[in-house]
N, C-alpha and C positions, 0 to 999 in steps of 0.2 A: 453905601454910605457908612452902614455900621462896621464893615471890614476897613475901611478906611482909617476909621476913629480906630478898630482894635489896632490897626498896626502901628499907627501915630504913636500908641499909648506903651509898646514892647518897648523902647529904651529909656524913658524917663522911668518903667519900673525896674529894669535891670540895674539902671544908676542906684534907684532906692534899695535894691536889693541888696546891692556889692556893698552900699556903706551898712546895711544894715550886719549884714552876714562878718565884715571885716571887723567894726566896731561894735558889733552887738555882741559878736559870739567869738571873740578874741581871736581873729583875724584867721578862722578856722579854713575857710575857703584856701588863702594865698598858701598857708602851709602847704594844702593838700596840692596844689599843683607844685609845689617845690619841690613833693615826695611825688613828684609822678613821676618824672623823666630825671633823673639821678645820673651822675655824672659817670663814665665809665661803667661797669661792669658790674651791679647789683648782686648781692648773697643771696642764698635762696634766706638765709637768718633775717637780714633787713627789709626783702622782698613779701612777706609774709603776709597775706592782707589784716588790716585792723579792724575792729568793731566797729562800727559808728557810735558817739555817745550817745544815749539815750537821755541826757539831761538836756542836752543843746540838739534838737532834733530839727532841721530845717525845713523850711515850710513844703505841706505837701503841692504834689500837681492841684488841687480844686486851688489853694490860696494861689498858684502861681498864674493860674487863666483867670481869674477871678477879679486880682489885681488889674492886672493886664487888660480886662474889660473895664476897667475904669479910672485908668491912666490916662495921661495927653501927654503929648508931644511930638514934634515936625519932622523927626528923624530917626530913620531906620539904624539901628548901629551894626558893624560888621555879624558879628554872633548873634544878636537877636535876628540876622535876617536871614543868616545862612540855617539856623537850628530851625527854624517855628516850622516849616513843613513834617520836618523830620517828628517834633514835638507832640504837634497835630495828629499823625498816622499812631505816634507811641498810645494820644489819648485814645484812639476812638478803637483799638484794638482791644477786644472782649478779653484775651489771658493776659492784658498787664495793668495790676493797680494803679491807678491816680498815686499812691504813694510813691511808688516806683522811679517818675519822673523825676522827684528831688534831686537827684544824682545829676541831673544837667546844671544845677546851676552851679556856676563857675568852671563850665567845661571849658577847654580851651577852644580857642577857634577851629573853624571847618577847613580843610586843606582836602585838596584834589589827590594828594603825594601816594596814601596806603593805596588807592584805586587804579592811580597813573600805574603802580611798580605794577601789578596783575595784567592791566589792558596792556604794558609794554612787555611781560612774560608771555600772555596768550599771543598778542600781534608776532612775536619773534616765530613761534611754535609754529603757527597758521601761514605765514607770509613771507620769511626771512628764510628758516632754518631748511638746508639744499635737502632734496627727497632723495631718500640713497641712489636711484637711476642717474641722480643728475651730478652726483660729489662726486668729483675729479679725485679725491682721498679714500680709501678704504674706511666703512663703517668701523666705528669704533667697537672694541671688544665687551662681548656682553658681560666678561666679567671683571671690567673696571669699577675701580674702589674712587671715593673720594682719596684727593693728595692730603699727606700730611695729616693723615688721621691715625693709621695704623703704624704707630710707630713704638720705638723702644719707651718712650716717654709718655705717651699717653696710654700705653699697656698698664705702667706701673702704676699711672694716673689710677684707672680702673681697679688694680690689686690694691692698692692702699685704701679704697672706697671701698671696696669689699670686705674686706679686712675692721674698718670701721664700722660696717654696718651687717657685720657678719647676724647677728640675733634675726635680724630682720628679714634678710635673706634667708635664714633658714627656716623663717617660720613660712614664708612667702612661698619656697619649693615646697614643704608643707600641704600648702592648698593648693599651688596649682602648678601646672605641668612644664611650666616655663622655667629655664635656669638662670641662673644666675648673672651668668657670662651673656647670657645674649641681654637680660635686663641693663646689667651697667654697660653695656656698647650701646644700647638704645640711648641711653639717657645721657652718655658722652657725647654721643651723635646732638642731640636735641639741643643739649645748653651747657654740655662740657661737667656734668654732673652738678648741674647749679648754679655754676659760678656766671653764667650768660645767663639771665633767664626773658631780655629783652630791656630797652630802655623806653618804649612807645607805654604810654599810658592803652591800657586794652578796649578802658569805654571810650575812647578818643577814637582809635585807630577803627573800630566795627561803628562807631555811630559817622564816621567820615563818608568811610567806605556805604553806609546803609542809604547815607545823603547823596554818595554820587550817582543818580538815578537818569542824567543825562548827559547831550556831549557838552552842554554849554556851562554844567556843573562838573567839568575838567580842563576848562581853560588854566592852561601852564603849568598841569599837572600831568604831561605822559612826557616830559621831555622831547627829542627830536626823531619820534619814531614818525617813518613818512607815512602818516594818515589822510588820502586824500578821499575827493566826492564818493569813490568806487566802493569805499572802505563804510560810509555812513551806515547801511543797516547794519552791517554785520558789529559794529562799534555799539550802535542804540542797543543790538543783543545782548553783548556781554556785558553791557552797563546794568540790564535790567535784570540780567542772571546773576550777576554776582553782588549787584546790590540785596537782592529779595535774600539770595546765600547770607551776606553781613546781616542785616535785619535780624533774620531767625536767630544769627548767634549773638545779636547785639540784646535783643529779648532775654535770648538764655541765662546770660551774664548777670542784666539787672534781675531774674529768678532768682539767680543764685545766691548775689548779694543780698538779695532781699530776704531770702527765706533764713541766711546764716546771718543775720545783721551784719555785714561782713559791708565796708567803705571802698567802693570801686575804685577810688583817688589812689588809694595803696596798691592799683594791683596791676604790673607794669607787664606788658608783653610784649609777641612781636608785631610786627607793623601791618600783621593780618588777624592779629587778635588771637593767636595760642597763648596759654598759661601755664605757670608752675614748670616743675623743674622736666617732666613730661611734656608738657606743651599740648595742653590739652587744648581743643577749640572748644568754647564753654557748653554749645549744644551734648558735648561729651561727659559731661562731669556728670549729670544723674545717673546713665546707665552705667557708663564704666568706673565712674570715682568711687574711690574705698576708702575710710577711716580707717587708717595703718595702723596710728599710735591709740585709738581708743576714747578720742578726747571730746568726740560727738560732731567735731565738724570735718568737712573731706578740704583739705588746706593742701592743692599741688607742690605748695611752695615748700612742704614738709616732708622731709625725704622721708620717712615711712608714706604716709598719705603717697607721693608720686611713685615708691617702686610697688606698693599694693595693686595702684591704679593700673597700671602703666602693664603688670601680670595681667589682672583684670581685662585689659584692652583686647590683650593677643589672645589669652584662653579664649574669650568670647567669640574671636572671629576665626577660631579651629585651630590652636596651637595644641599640638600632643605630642606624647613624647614618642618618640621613635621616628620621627615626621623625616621628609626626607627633605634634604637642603632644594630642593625645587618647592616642596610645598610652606617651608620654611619661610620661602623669600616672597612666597605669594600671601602667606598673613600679615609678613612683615609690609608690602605693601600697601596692606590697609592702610595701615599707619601712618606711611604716607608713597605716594601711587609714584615710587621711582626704583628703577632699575639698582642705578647707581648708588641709590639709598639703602637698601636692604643688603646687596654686597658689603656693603663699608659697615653695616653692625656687624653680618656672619663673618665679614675677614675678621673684624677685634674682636669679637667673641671668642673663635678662633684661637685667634692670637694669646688672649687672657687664660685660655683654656691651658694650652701647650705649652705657652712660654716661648714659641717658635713666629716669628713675624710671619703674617700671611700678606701675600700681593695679590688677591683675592679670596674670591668666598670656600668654603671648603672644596665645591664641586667645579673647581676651575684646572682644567690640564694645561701645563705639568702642572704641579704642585709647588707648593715653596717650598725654597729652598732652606735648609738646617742652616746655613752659616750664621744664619742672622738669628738671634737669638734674645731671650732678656733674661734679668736674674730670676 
């Protein structure tokens, strides 16, 4: 009975909230979702997270259950009914403050979409993609590079960047053992040095993903991948693995915002929740984030903060100097766990290096060839 009443009571206070938060506190909510999802292609300058005001402070998690138990009304609304489970797990978790929670209200609605693109990545990997015994094609070559990455243009992309942020980079090889060259191929690789750094709001895309904990919570969200009865456990599996995965990083995020006063609404990524000009996943940001420029907060969105971090990353999981382009591609890995990803920074590393186009990684026979060239 009393669960009844408390659910009756979620959208007559969310109605009172929207008008209170829109008109009370000059319409602070609508902006933030307007700066969430930005049209084209975000700066890391625009991208930058904000402070939260401390004058206009919205109400914590106890006023918002508090409310909420002594509310009425007849009907569930779309966001009040997809969040509250979600809300519920944030409260009753021992490392996340009641304050914490504020950041939900005026999230945008729950969508199946950042879940569906993962269980339609893993389903292709598991069930689609031909086992080399069975491709009628010769395996592809281990040292293929992503297209259209290592080019005359995005070479110079990288030397102009370097170039501009030379100080920085020097003090960076300074501390640690990573150069320069493979730094800005990383970070061309991740968000084209910035200029991409995602258009997905980040507490949207891990609090979706944290919600999709079943299969009847991705209805119309894996598109037309053929999922039939055969496929159920193994579907409930990676719902519940890579929900618990979002969760922890959807936690880390609100930590993060919380501990820098720092406005989640500001802080866009991609559609699996990486950040900053690195793309960090937020569980990343205490161990390896580094305050580059000295300003007291670690801000990815800050190209000192992300090329500090981002050295930080690779030393930490055994980058040294002398390393051989095998063990090269296996920290790079860490990074992120693909073949084809750690060639495509060593080819433009490479590449930035010499000034000589590479059509892979250094340790690829034959070699590139001289004709191709940059200035």
């Amino acid at each position: 009975m009393a669960g009844r009443y408390f659910l009756r009571a979620f959208p007559l206070f969310f109605c009172l909230l929207s008008l209170f938060i829109l008109y009370g506190c000059g319409g602070a909510s609508v902006a933030r979702q307007a700066n969430a999802s930005p049209a084209g292609s975000p700066s890391a300058e625009t991208a930058a997270p904000q402070t939260v005001n401390p004058a206009q402070p919205p109400p914590s998690a106890e006023q918002v259950f508090a409310a909420l138990a002594r509310g009425s009304g007849s009907h569930i609304g779309p966001v009040a009914e997809c969040w509250l489970p979600l809300l519920k797990r944030l409260q009753n978790d021992p490392y996340v403050r009641p304050e914490m929670l504020r950041y939900f209200n005026g999230l945008p609605e729950y969508s199946p979409a950042p879940m569906g693109l993962k269980i339609k990545e893993l389903f292709t990997i598991n069930f689609l993609r031909k086992k080399p015994e069975d491709a009628h094609s010769p395996a592809p070559p281990p040292s293929r590079i992503y297209r259209n990455v290592v080019t005359a243009g995005t070479v110079e992309q990288c030397k102009d960047y370097l170039a501009k942020h030379k100080s920085i980079f020097d003090a960076v090889e300074k501390k640690y053992p990573v150069s320069r060259e493979i730094l800005v191929a990383l970070l061309f690789v991740e968000t084209r040095l910035g200029t991409y750094v995602g258009k997905d709001l980040a507490l949207w895309s891990l609090a979706s993903m944290a919600a999709a904990v079943t299969p009847e919570r991705m209805a119309g969200g894996m598109g037309d991948i053929p999922i039939t009865n055969k496929h159920k456990d193994w579907l409930q599996s990676k719902l519940t693995e890579r929900s618990r995965w979002a969760y922890n990083e959807l936690r880390a995020l609100l930590e993060y915002c919380d501990a820098n006063n720092l406005d989640p609404f500001q802080i866009p990524g991609s559609v699996f929740g990486a950040i900053g000009i690195c793309q960090f996943m937020p569980s990343s940001i205490v161990p390896y984030g580094e305050d580059g420029n000295g300003d007291g907060v670690i801000n990815l969105f800050s190209d000192p903060d992300a090329i500090f971090s981002a050295a930080n990353y690779l030393a930490q999981h055994g980058w040294k100097t002398g390393m051989s382009v095998d063990r090269q591609r296996a920290v790079i890995r860490r990074y992120n766990n693909s073949t084809i990803y750690a060639n495509t920074i060593l080819a433009l590393a490479e590449s930035v290096r010499t000034g000589v186009l590479q059509t892979g990684p250094p340790d690829r026979k034959p070699a590139a060839t001289p004709q191709a060239r940059t200035r």
